[in-house]
MIKE-999303 format. One record per residue (C-alpha): x, y, z; residue number from 0. Coordinates in Angstrom, 3 decimals, decimal comma, always signed. Layout:
// MIKE-999303
<r><x>X</x><y>Y</y><z>Z</z><nr>NUM</nr></r>
...
***
This chain:
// MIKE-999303
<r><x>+6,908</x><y>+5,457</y><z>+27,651</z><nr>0</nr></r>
<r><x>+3,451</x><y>+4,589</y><z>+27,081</z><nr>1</nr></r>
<r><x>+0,815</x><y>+6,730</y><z>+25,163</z><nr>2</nr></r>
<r><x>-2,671</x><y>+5,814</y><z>+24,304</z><nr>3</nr></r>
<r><x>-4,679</x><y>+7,642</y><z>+21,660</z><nr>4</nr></r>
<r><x>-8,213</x><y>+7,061</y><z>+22,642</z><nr>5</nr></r>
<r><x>-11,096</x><y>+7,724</y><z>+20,164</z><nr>6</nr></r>
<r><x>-13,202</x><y>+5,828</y><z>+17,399</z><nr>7</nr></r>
<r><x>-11,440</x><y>+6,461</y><z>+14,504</z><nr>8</nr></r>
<r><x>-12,463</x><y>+9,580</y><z>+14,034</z><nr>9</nr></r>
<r><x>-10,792</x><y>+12,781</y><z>+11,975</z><nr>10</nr></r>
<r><x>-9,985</x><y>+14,103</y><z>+15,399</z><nr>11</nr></r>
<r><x>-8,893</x><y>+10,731</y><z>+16,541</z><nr>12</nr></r>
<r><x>-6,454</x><y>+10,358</y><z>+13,380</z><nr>13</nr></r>
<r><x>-5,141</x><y>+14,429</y><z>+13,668</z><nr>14</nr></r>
<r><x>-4,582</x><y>+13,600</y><z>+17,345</z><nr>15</nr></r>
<r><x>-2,427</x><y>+10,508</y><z>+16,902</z><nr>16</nr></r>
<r><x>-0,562</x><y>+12,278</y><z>+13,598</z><nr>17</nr></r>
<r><x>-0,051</x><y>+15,457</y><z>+16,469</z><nr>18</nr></r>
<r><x>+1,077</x><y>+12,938</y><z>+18,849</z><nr>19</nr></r>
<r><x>+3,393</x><y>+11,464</y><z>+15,987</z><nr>20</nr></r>
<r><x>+5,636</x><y>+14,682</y><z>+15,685</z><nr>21</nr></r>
<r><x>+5,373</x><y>+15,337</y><z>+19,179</z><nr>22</nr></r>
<r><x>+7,413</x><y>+12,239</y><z>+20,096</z><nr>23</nr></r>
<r><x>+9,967</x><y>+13,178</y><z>+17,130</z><nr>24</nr></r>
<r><x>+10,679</x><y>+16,801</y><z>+18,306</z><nr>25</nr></r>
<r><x>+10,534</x><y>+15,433</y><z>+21,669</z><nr>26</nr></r>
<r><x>+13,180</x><y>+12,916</y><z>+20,927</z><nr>27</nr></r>
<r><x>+11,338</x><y>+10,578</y><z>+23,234</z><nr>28</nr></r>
<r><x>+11,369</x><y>+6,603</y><z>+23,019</z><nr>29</nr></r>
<r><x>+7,654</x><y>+5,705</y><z>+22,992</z><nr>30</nr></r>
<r><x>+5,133</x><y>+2,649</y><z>+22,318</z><nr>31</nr></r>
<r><x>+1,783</x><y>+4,439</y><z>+20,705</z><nr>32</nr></r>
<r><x>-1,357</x><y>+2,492</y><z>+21,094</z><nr>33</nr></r>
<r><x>-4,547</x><y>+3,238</y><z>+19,152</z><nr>34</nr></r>
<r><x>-7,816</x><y>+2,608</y><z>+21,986</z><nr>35</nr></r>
<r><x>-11,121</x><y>+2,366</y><z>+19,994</z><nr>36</nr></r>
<r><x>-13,117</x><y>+0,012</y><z>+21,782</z><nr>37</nr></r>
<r><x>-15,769</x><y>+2,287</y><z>+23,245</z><nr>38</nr></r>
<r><x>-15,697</x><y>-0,329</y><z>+26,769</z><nr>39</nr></r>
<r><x>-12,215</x><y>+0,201</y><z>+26,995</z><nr>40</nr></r>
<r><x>-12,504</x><y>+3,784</y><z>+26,708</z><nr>41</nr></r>
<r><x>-15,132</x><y>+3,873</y><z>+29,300</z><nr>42</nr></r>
<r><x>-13,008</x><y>+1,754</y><z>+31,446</z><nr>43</nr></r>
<r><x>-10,383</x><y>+4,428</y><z>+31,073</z><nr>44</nr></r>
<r><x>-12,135</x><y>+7,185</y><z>+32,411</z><nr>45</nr></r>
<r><x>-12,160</x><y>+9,233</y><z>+29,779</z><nr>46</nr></r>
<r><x>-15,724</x><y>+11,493</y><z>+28,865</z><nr>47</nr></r>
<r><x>-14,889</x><y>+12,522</y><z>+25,835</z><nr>48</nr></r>
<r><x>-12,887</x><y>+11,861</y><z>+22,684</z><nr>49</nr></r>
<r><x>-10,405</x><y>+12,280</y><z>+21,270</z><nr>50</nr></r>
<r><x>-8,352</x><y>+12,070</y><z>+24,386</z><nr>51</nr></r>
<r><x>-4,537</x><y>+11,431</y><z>+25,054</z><nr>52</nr></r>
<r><x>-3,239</x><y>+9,386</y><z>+27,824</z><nr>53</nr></r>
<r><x>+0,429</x><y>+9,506</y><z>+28,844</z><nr>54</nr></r>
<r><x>+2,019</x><y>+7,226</y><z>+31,377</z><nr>55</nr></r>
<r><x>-1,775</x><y>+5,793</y><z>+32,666</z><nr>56</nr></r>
<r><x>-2,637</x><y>+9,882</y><z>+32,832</z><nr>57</nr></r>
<r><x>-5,125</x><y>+11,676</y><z>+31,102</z><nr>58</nr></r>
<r><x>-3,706</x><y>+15,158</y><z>+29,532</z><nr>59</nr></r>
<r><x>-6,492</x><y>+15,987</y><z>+27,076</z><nr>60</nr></r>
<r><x>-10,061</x><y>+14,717</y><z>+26,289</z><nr>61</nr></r>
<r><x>-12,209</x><y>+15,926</y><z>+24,223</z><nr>62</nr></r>
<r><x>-9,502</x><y>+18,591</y><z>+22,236</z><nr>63</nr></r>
<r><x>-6,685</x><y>+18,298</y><z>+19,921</z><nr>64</nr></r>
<r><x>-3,776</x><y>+20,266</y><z>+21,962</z><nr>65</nr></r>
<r><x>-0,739</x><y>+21,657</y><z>+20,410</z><nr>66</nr></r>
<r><x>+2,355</x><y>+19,884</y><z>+19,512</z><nr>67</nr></r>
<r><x>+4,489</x><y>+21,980</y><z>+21,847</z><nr>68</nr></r>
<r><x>+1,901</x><y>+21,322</y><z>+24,742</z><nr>69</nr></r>
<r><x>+2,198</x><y>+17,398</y><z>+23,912</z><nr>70</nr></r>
<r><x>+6,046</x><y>+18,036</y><z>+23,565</z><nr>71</nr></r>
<r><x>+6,055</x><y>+19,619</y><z>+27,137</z><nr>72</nr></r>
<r><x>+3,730</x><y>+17,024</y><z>+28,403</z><nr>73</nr></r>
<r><x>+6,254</x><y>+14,074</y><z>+26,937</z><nr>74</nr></r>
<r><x>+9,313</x><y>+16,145</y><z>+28,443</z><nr>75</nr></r>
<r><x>+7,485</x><y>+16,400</y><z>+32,053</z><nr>76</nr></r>
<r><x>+6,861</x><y>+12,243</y><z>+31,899</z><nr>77</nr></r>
<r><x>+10,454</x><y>+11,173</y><z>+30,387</z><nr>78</nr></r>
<r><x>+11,587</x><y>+12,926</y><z>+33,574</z><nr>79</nr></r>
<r><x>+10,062</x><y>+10,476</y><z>+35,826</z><nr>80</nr></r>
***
């Protein structure tokens, strides 16, 4: 499974990835994290505003830090696939 953490480098950027982190543990998911903080990439991505998570090639938050049991649920919902 792919996930892309998409920000600058930010606090938010870093809590979101460290979130994303213990998601994938409680999850008990196999996944390949990738930091995205080229600001053309993350234009050519879509995304408006960051931090923003990106599971599978889809967008599930931008702009917010969501809960580890949301990103749990989100990582369940995709390993399903």
């Amino acid at each position: 499974m792919k996930i892309q953490i998409l920000g600058t480098g930010c606090a938010k950027c870093q809590k979101l990835y460290a979130e994303t982190e213990k998601a994938i543990a409680q999850a008990g998911v196999s996944a390949e994290m990738e930091k995205v903080q080229d600001i053309q990439e993350i234009m050519k991505l879509g995304v408006p505003m960051t931090p923003a998570l990106i599971i599978e090639g889809e967008v599930k938050a931008s702009g917010k830090i969501p809960e580890v049991a949301q990103i749990v649920s989100w990582l369940s919902e995709a390993s399903e696939k």
